[in-house]
Backbone bond lengths (Angstrom), bond angles and torsions (degrees), N, CA, C in turn:
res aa  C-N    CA-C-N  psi(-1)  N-CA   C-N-CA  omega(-1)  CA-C   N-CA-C  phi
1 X - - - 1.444 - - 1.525 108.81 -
2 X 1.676 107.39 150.34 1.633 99.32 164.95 1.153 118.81 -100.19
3 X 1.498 97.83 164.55 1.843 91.44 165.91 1.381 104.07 -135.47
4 X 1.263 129.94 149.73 1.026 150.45 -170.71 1.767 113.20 -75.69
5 X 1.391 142.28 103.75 1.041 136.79 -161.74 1.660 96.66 -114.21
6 X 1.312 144.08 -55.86 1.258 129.16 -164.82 1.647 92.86 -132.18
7 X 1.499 104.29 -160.76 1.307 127.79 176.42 1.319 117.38 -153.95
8 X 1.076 157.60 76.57 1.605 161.65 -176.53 1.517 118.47 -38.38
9 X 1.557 107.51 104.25 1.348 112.28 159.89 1.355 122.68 -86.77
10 X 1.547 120.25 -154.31 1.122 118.54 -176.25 1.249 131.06 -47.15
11 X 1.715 124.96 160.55 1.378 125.20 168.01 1.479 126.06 -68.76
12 X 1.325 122.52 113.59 1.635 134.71 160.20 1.382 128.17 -23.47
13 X 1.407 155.41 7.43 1.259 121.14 -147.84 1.582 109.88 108.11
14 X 1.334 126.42 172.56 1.456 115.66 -159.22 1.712 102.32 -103.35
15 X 1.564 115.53 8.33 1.811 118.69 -160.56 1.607 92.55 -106.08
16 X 1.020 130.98 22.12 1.228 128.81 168.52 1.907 110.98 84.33
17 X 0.631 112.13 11.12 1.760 122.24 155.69 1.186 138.30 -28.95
18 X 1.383 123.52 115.83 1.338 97.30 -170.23 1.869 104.00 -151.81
19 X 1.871 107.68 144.79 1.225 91.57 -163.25 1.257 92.45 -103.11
20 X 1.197 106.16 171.51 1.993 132.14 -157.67 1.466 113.42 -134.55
21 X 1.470 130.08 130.00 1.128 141.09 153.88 1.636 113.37 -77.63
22 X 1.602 100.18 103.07 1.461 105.91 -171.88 1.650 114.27 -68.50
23 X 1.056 101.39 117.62 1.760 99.21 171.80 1.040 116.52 -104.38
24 X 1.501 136.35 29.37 1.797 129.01 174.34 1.545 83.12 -121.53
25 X 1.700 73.40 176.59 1.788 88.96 173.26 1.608 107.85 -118.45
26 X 1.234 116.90 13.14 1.294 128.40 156.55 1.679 117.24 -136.60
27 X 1.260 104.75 85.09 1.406 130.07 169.59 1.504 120.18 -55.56
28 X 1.330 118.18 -42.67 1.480 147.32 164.39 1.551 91.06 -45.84
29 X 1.070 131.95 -85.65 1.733 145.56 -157.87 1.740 113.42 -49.06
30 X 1.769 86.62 -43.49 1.864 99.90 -173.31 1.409 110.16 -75.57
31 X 1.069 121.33 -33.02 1.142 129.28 -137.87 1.730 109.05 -117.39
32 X 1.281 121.11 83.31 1.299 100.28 -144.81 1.617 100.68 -173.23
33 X 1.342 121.29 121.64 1.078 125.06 -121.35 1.779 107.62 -75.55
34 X 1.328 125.30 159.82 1.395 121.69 -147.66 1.458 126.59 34.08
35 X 1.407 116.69 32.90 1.665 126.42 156.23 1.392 112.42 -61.64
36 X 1.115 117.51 113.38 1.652 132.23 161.98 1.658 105.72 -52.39
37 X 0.979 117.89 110.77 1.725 129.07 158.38 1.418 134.05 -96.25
38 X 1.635 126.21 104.27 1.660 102.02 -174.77 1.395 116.45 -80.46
39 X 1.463 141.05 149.83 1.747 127.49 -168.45 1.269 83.28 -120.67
40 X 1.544 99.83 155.36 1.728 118.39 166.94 1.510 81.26 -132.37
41 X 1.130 109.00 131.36 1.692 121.60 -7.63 1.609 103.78 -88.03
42 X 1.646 85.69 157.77 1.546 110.06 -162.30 1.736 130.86 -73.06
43 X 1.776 88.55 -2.43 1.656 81.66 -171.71 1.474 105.66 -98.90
44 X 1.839 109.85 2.38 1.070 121.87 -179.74 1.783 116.22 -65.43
45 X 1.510 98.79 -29.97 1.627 107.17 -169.85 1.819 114.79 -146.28
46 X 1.123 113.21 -136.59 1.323 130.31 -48.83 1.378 139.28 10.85
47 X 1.112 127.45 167.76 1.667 126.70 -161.85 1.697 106.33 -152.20
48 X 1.029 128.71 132.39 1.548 114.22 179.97 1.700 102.26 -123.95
49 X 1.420 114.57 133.11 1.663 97.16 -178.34 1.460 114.02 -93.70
50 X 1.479 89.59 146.07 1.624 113.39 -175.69 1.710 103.50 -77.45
51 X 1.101 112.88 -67.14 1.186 136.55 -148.92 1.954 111.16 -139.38
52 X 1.135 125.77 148.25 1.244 150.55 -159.35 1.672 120.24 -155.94
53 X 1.246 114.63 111.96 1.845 102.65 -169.14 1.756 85.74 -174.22
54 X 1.941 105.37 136.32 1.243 96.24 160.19 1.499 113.36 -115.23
55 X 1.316 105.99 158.48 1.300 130.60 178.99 1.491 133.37 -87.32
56 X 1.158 118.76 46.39 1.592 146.67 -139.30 1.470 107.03 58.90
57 X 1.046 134.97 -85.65 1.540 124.14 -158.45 2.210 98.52 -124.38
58 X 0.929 106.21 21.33 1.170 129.98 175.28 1.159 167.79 -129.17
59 X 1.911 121.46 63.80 1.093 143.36 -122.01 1.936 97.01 -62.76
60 X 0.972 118.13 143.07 1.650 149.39 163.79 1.389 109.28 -102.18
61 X 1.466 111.33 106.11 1.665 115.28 172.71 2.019 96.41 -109.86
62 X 1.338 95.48 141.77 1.725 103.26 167.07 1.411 100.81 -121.69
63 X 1.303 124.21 148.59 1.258 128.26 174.75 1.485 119.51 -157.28
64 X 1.860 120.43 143.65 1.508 136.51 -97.38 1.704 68.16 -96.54
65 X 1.252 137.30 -38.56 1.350 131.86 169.32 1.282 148.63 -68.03
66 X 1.262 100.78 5.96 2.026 134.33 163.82 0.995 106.97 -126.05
67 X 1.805 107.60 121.11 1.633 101.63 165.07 0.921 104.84 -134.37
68 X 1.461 118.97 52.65 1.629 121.06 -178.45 1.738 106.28 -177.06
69 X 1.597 106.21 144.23 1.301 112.86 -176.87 1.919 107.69 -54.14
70 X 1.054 108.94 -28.24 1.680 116.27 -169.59 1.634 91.61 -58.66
71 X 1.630 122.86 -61.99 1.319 128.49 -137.65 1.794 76.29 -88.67
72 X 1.321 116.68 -7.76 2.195 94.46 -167.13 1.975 76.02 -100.23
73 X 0.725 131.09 -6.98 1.801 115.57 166.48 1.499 102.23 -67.92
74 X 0.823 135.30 -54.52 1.433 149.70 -115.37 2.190 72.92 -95.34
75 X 0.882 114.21 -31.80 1.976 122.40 -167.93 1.223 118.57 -70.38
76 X 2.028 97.32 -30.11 1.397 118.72 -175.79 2.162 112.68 -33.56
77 X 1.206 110.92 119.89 1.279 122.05 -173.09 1.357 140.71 47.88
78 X 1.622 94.01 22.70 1.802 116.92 161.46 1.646 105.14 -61.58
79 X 1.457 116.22 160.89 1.443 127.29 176.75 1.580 97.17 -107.22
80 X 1.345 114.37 168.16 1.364 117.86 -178.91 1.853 79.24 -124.64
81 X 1.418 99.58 167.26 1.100 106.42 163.14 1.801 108.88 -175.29
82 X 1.092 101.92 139.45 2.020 104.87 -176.30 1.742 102.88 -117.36
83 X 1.341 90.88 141.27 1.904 107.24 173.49 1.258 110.93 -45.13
84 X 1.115 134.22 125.33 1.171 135.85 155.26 1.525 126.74 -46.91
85 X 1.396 91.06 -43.20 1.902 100.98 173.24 1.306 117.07 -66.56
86 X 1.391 126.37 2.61 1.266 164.68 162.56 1.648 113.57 -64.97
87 X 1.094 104.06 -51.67 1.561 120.21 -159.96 1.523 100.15 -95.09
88 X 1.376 102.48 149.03 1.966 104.03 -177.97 1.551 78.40 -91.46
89 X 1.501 109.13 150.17 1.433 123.96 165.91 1.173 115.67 -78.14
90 X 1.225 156.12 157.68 0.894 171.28 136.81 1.787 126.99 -82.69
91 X 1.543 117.99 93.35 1.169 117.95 -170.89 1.338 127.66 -20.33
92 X 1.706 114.29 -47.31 1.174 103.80 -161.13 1.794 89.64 -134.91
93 X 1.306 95.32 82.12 1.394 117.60 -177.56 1.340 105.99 -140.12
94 X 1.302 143.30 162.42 1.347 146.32 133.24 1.415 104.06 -133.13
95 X 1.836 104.64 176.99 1.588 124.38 158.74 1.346 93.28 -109.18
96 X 1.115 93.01 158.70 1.446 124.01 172.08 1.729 112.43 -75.20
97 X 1.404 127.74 -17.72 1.179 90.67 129.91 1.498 160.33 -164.75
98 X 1.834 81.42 88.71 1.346 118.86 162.01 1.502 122.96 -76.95
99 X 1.528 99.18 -23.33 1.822 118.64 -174.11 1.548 114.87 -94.15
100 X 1.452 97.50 -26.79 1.677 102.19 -170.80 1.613 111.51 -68.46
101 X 1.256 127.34 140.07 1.326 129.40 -156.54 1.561 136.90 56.00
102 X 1.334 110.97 2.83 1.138 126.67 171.84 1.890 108.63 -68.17
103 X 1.564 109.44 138.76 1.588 108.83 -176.56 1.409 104.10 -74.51
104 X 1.501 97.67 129.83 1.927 95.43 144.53 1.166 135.47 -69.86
105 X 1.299 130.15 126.92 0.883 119.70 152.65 1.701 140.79 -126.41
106 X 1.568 129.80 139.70 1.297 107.61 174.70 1.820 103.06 -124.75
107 X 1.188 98.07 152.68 1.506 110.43 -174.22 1.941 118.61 48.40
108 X 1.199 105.82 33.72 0.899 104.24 158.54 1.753 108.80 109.65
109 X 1.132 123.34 -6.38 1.392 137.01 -120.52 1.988 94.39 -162.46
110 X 1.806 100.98 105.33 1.118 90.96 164.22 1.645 131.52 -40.54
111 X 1.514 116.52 152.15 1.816 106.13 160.91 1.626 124.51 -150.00
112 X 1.739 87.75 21.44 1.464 112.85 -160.46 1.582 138.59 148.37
113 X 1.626 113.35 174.54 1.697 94.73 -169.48 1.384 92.21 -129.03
114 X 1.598 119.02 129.61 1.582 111.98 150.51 1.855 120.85 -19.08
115 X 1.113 116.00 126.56 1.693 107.15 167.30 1.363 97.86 -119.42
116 X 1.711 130.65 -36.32 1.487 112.00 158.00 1.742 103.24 -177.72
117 X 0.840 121.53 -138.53 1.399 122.39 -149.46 1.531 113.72 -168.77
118 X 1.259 107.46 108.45 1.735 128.92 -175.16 1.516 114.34 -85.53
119 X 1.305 121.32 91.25 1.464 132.09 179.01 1.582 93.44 -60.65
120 X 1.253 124.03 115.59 1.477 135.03 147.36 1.355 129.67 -111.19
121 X 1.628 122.67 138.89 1.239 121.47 -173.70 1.724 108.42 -36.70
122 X 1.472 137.04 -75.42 1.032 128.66 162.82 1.387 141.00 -35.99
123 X 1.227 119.62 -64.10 1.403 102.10 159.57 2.118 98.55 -149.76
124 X 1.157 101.88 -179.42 1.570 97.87 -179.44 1.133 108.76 -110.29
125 X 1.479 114.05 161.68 1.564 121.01 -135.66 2.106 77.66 -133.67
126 X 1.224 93.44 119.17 2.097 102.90 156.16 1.235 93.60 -118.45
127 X 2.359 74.84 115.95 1.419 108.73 152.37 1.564 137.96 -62.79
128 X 1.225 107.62 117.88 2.210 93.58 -169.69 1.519 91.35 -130.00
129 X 1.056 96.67 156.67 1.642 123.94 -152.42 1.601 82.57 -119.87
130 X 1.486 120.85 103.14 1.259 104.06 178.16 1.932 119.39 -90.10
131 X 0.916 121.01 179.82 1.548 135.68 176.08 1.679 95.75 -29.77
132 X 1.356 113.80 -78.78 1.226 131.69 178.45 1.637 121.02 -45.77
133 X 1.408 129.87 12.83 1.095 131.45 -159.96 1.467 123.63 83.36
134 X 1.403 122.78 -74.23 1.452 152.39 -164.52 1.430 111.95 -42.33
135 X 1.002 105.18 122.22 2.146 116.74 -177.48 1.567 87.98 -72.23
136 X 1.621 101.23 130.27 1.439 105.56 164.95 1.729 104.23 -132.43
137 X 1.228 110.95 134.33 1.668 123.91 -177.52 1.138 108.42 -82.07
138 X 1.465 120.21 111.25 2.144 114.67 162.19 1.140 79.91 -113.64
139 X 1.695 79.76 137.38 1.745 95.07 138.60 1.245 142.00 -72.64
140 X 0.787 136.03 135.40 1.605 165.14 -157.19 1.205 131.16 -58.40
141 X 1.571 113.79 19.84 1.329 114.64 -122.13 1.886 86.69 -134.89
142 X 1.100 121.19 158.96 1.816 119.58 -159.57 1.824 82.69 -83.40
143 X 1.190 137.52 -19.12 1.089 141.33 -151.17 1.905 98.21 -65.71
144 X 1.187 88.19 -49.18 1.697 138.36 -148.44 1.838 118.08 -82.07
145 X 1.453 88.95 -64.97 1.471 119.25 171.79 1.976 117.70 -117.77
146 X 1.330 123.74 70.24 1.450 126.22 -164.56 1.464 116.34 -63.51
147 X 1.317 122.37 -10.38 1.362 120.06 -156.40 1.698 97.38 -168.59
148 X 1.207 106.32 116.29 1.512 109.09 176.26 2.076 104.37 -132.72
149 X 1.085 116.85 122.00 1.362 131.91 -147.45 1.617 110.92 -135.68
150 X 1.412 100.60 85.76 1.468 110.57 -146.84 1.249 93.35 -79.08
151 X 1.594 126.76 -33.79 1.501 130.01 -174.02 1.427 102.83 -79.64
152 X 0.897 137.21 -36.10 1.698 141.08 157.45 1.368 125.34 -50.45
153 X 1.287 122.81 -12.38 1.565 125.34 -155.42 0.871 114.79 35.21
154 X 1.675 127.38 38.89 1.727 102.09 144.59 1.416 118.94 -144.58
155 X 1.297 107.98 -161.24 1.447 107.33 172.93 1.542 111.76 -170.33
156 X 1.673 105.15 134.79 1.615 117.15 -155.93 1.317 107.82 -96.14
157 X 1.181 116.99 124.90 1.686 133.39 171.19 1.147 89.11 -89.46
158 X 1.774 100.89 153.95 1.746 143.46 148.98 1.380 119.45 -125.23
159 X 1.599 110.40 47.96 1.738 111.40 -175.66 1.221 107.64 -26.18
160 X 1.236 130.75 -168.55 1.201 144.55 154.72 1.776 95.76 -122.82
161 X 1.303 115.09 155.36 1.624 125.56 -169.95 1.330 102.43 -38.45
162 X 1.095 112.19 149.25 2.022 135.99 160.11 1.539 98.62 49.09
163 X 1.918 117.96 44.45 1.279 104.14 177.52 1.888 90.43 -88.25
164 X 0.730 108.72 5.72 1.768 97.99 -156.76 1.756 94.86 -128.53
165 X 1.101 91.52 1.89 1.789 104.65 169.22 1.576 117.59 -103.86
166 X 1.040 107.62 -28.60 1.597 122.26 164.51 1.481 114.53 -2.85
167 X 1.415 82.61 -115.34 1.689 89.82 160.33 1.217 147.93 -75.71
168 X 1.758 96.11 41.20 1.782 79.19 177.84 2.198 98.44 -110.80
169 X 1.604 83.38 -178.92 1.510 80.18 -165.48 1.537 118.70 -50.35
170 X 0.881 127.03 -32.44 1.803 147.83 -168.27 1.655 85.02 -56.98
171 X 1.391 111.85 -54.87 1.812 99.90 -154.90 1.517 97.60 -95.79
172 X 1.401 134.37 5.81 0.866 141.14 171.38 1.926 124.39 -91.65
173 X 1.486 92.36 -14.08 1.892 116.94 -176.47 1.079 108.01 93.85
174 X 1.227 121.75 8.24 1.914 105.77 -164.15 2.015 112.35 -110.97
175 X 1.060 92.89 133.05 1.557 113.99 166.18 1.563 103.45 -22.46
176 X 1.594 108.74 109.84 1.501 100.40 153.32 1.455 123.08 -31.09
177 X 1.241 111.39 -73.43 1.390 105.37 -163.00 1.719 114.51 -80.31
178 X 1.218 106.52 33.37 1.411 103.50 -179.77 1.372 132.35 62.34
179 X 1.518 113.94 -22.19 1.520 111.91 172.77 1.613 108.05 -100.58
180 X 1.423 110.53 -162.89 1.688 115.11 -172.10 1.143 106.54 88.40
181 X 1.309 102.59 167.12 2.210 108.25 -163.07 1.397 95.67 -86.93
182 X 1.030 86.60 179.74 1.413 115.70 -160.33 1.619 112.20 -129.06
């Protein structure tokens, strides 16, 4: 399978440069010099990287098949993406989507379905679509979520109180039925 690691913005400079919207959470690992990349679209690449360097808060990829600002235009809003069968797994890792559609559950007792999963600098947030409609955010955290069981379809919450009460209208002040003053 692939996974999607960056996205390529504009061209760098006249040596074929090019800046990237990082999509891993280990940039260090992906990114790294003679890494094989597949691009969609496909007639754009393969891609092999030259070079790796950020630019204050803004990664710069060069690669052994652009050697010129003309050919790093031509990249403008390709995806990168590397094999997974590629990648050492990491036990207590997933993609998102490995998680998406997977059941919630807490105490035993469906309460919803993964819809996906928000990589944040601090920690990452699984999105679940509960029973009731309503997107509710956990964190991500073994504290939180103890057991996630990808061959099982599911995965076990330990909210802590009124996580799944959050957002609904009641804890928010608002009228069940949506009408009444305001």
């Amino acid at each position: 399978m692939q996974l999607q690691v960056a996205r390529i913005g504009k061209p760098h400079g006249i040596r074929g440069e090019v800046t990237v919207q990082v999509l891993t959470d280990a940039p260090e690992e992906r990114f790294v010099v003679d890494a094989e990349f597949v691009v969609e679209p496909a007639r754009l690449g393969p891609l092999t990287l030259r070079s790796a360097r950020w630019n204050k808060e803004i990664l710069l990829l060069g690669f052994h098949e652009v050697p010129d600002r003309n050919r790093a235009e031509e990249l403008r809003g390709a995806r990168l993406f590397v094999n997974t069968e590629d990648v050492e797994d990491d036990e207590d890792a997933w993609y998102e989507h490995e998680l998406v559609g997977l059941s919630v559950l807490v105490d035993g007792r469906e309460v919803g379905k993964v819809s996906g999963l928000n990589t944040m600098p601090a920690q990452d947030l699984l999105v679940v679509e509960a029973l009731d409609g309503q997107e509710v955010l956990v964190p991500f955290v073994a504290a939180i979520v103890p057991e996630v069981d990808v061959q099982g379809g599911f995965v076990v919450l330990t909210p802590p109180a009124g996580l799944f009460e959050l957002n609904s209208p009641e804890a928010a002040g608002e009228p069940d039925d949506g009408g009444g003053e305001r």
